[in-house]
C-alpha positions in Angstrom: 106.3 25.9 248.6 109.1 24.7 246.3 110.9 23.1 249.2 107.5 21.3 249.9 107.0 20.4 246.4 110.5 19.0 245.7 110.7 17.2 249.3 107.3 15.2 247.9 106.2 16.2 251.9 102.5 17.3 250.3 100.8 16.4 247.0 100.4 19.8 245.3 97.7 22.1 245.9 98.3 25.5 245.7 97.3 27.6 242.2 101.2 27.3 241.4 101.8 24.1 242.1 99.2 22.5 240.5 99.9 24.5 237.6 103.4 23.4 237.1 102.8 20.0 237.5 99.9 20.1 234.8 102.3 21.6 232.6 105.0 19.1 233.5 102.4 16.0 233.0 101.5 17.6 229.6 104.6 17.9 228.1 106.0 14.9 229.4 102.6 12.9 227.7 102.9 14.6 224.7 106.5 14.7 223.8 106.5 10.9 224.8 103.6 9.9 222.5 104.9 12.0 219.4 108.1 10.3 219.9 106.4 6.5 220.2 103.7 8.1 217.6 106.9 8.3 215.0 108.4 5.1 216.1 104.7 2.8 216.0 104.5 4.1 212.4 108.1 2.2 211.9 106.1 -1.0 213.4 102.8 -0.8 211.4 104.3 0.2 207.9 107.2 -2.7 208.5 104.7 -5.3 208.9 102.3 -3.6 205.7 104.3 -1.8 203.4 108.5 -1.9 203.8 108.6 -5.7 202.7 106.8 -4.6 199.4 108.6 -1.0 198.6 112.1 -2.4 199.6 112.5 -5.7 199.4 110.4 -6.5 196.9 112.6 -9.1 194.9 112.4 -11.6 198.1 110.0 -13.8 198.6 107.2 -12.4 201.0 107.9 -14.5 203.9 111.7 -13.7 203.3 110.6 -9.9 202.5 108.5 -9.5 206.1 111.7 -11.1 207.4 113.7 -8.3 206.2 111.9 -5.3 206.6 111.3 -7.0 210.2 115.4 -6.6 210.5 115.0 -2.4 209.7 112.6 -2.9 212.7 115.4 -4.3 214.8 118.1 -1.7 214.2 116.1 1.2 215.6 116.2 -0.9 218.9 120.1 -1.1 218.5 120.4 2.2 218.5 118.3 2.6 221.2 120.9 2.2 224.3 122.9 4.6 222.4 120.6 7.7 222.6 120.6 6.2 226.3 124.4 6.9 227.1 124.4 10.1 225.0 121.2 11.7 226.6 121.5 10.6 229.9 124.9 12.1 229.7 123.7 15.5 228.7 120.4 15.0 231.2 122.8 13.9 234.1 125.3 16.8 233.4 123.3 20.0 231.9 119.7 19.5 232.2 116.6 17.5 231.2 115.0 19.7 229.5 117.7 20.7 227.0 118.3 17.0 226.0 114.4 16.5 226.1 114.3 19.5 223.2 116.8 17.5 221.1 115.4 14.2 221.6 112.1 15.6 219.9 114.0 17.3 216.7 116.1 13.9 215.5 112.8 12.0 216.1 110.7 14.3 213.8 113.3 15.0 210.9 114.3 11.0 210.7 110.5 10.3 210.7 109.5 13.2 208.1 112.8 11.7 205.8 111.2 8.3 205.7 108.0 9.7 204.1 110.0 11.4 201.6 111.9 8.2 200.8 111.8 6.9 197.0 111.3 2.7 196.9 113.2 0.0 195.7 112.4 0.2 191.9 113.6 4.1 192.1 116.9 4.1 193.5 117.9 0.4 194.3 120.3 -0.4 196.8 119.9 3.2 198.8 116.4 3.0 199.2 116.8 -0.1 202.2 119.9 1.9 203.2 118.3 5.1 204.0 115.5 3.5 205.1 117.9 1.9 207.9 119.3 4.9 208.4 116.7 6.8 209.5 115.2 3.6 211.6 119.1 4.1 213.6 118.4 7.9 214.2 114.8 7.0 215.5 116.0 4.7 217.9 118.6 7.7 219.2 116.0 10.0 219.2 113.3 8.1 221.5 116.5 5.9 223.8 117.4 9.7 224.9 113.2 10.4 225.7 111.5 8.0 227.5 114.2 8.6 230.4 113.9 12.4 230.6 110.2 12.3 230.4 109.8 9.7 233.3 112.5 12.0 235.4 110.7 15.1 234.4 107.1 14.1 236.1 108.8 11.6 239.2 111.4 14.6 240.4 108.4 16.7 240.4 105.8 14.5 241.9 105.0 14.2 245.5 106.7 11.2 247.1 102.8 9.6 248.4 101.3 10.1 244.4 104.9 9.2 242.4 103.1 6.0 240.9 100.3 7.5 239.9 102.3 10.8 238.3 104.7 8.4 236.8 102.3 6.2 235.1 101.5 8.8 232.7 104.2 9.4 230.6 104.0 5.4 229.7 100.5 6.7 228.3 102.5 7.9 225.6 103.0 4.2 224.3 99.0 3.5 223.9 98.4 7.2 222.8 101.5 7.0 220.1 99.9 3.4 219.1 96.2 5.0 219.2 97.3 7.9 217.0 100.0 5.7 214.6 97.4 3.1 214.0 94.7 5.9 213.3 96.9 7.6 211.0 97.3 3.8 209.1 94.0 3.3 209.3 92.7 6.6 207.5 95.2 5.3 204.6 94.4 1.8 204.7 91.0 1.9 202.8 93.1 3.2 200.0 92.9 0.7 196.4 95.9 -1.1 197.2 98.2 0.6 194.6 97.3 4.2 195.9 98.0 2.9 199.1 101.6 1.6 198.2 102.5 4.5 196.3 101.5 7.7 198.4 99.1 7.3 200.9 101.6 5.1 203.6 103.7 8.4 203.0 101.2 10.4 204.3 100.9 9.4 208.2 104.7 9.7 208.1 105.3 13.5 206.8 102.7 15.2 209.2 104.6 13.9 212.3 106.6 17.3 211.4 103.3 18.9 212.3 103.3 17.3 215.6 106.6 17.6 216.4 106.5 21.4 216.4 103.5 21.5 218.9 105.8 19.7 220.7 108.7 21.8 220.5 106.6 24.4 221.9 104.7 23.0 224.6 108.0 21.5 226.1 110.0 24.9 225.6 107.7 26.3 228.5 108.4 23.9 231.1 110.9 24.3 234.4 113.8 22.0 235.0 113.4 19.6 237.2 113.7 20.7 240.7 116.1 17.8 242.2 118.0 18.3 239.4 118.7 21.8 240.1 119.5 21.0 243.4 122.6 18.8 242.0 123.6 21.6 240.0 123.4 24.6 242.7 125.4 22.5 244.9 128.1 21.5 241.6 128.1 18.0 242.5 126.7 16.9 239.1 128.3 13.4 238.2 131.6 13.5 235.9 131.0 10.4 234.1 127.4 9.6 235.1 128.1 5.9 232.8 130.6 5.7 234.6 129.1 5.9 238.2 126.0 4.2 237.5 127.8 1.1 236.5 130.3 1.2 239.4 127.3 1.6 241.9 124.2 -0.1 240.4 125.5 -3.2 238.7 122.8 -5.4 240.4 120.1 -2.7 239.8 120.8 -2.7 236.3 120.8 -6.6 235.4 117.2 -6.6 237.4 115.9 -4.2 235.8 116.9 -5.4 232.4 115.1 -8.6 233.1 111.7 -7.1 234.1 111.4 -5.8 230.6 110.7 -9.4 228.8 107.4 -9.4 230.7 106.9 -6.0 228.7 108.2 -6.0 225.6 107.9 -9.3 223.7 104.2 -9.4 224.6 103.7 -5.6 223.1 105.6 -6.9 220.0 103.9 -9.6 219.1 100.8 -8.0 219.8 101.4 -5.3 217.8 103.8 -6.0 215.1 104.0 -9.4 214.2 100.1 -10.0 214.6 99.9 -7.4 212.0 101.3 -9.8 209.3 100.1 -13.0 211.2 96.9 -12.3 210.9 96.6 -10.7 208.1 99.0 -12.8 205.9 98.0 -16.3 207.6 94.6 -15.5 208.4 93.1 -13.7 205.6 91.6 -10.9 208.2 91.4 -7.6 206.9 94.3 -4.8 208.0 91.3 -2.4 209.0 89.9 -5.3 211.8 93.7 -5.8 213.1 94.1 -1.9 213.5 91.0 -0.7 214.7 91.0 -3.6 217.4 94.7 -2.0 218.5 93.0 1.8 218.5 90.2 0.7 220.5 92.3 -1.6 223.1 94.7 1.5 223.3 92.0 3.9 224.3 91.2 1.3 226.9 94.7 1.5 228.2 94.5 5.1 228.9 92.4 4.4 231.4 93.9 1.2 233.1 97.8 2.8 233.3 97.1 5.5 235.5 95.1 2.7 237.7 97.6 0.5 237.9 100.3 3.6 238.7 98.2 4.3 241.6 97.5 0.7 243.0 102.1 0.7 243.0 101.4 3.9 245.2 99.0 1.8 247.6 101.0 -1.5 248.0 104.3 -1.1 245.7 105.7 -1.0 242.6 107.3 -4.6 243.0 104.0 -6.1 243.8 102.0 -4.8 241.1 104.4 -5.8 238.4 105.1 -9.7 239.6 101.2 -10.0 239.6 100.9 -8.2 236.2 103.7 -10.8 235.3 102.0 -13.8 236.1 98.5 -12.7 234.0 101.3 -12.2 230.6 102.1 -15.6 231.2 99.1 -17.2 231.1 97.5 -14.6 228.8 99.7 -15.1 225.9 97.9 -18.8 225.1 94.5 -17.1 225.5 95.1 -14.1 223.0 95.9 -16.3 220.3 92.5 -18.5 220.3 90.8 -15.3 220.5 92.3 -14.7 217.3 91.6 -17.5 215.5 88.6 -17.7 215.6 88.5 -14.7 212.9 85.3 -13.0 215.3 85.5 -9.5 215.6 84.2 -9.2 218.5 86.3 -11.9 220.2 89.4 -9.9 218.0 88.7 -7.0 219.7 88.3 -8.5 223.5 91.5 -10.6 223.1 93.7 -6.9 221.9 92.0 -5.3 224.9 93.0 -8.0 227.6 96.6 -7.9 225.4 97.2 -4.5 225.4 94.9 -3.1 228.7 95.6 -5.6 231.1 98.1 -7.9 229.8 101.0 -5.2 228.3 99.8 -2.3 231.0 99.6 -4.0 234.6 103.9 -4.6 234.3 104.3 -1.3 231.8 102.6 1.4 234.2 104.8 1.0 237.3 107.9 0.3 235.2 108.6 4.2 234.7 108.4 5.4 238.6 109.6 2.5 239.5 113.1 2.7 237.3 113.4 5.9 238.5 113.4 5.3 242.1 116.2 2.9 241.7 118.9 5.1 241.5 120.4 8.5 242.6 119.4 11.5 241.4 123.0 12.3 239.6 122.5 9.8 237.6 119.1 8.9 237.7 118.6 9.7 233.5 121.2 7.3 233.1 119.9 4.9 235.3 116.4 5.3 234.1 117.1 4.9 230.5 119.5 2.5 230.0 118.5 -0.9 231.3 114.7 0.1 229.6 116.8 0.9 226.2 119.4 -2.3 226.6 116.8 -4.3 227.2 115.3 -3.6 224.1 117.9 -5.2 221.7 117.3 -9.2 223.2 113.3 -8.1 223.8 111.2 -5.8 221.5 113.9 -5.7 218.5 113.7 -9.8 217.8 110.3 -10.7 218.7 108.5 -10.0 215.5 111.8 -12.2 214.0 111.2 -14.8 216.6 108.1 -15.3 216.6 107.9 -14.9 212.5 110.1 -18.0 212.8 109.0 -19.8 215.4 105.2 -19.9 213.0 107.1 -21.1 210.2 109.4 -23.9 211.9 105.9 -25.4 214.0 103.1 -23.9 211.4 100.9 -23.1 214.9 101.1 -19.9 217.4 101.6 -22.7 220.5 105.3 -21.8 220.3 105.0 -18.2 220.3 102.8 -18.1 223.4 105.2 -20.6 225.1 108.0 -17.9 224.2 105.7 -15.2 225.9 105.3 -17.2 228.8 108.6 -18.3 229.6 109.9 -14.5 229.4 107.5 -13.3 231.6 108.3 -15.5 234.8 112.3 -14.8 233.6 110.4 -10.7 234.5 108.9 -12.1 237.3 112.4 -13.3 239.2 113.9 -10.5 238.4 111.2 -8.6 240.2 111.5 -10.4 242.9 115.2 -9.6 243.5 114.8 -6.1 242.8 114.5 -3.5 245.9 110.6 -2.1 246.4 111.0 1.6 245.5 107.7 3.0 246.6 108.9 4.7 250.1 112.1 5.6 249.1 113.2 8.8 249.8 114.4 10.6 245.6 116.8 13.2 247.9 119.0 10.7 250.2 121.7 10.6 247.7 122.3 14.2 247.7 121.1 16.4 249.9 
């Protein structure tokens, strides 16, 4: 039975099997969406709150510039929780660096709650406040990699799209439970709002994060990983090896994340402002057309995970590609024409289609490029790297880019042009989606 299961020969079916990879799929979805949960809230209160509490003698364009900067350095520090917990995945275990992953997440997010503003402390309340942004960034570069590896090593080899796709629901269910955290707080009087109740969706992520703790204390470690460490040839230097072997892979796959990220970032973050600073909509509209277009995506990332299991993970992503590049012009007249109902329709097609038909295959597919010694290595870093020219910027960028040309043309142009940069790079990456996880090692 565990032969079968780690071998990917049969999907699961007996009472065990079944069981374990529940519990794997569980902890793998929930430690991933406390994790982006606690990073979203970053996003939300950067584009609502930081510019006001700690930078408040700029001007507010310049302010939103600056508390868009904090934004940045948590995707910095991003590849660094990478290299150190694809180290410790590569070489002890997943699990164990999975555990600590969870605990720097939770305690930097909690601190940030407690923080004091600008007119309390001065100087140190940014500085913390970046502070804790760095430690974020650690804490979920080290997680999205283990929790991918946990579910794919586990999954049988005809069903490792669909298995794979749901960690990545920990982005829209992080979003969906950030935003409705924000938007329990944002009917506040404005000063009530500024002064405690921002604080509030921040300190219970401590509550979360020890539901966490326990659910992912019960799982199993991975079973290909266990058969690298029974048979001692765990990699050395797994850095190390994955350059030296997967130069090419790594290059690739850090070009299919523009399609991804600076879509999601625009969407998400610098809309926020946009459109409630340039188009005098109300916060509650912008977030409560992001929760519903995130339930939506629930659905559609475990479809498009199982259409990569039908006709590949390469195929799925350079069409998913070429509908970010022309959807980019089309969410932004949606939006201005200030219609709810057309507000809503443009976040769904944003985040459900747009953001989800290159996101969901991403995971598997990342993980089935390289070997399993140093497959959390492999799996983490180009997704994490990738970050610091893609997500971190983009609310920057685009901020600029509105006030250089005083119209979103430019912005959508920017969307487009990445995602067909995503799209050749997908073209030149290997398919994945028959690949045997094992070859490497056993």
């Amino acid at each position: 039975m565990a032969v079968a299961l780690q071998r990917g020969i049969v999907p699961p079916h007996s009472a065990e099997e079944a069981s374990m990879m529940r519990r794997v799929l569980a902890t793998s979805v929930i430690g991933t969406a406390i994790e982006w949960y606690d990073f979203f809230l970053y996003a939300t209160a950067s584009a609502l709150v930081f510019n006001k509490l700690f930078f408040p003698t700029f001007d507010p364009v310049v302010g939103t510039i600056l508390s868009f900067g904090t934004f940045f350095v948590g995707y910095v520090s991003r590849p660094l929780g990478a290299i150190l917990f694809g180290h410790f995945g590569d070489r002890i275990g997943r699990k164990t660096s999975l555990v600590a992953t969870l605990l720097i997440m939770g305690v930097a997010t909690f601190v940030i709650g407690c923080l004091p503003s600008y007119e309390s402390i001065g100087f140190w309340a940014p500085a913390l406040l970046i502070l804790m942004r760095f430690m974020q960034g650690i804490g979920v570069g080290g997680e999205w990699g283990g929790a991918v590896l946990m579910v794919v090593e586990y999954a049988p080899a005809n069903r490792r799209g669909f298995f794979g796709s749901w960690p990545q629901w920990g982005v829209p269910l992080g979003l969906l439970l950030s935003t409705g955290a924000f938007s329990l707080v944002a009917g506040l009087p404005q000063d009530q709002f500024l002064s405690w109740g921002w604080r509030i969706p921040f300190l219970i992520s401590i509550v979360l994060v020890a539901i966490g703790l326990f659910i992912r204390l019960k799982v199993t470690e991975s079973p290909r990983f266990e058969a690298v460490k029974n048979k001692g040839v765990q990699a050395k230097a797994p850095l190390v090896e994955l350059l030296r072997r997967y130069p090419r892979q790594i290059l690739l796959a850090i070009g299919t994340r523009f399609a991804t990220d600076i879509t999601f970032n625009v969407i998400n973050v610098f809309v926020l402002a946009y459109a409630t600073q340039q188009l005098g909509l109300p916060r509650s509209l912008i977030l409560n057309a992001v929760l519903v277009a995130c339930f939506v995506e629930l659905f559609t990332i475990p479809i498009f995970g199982w259409l990569s299991d039908q006709i590949g993970r390469r195929t799925v992503f350079m069409m998913g590609c070429a509908f970010v590049a022309v959807y980019g012009f089309v969410f932004f007249q949606l939006l201005e024409t200030r219609e709810p109902t057309y507000i809503f329709l443009g976040y769904v097609g944003g985040l459900a289609l747009s953001q989800a038909s290159v996101y969901a295959v991403q995971s598997t597919w990342f993980a089935e490029l390289f070997g399993t010694r140093v497959r959390y290595t492999g799996a983490s870093l180009p997704y994490q790297i990738a970050g610091i020219v893609t997500s971190g910027p983009t609310p920057l960028l685009a901020t600029y880019l509105f006030a250089t040309y005083g119209t979103t043309w430019p912005i959508a142009g920017y969307i487009a042009a990445t995602a067909i940069l995503s799209l050749v790079c997908a073209y030149f990456l290997a398919e994945t989606y028959k690949r045997d996880l094992d070859a490497d090692v056993i």
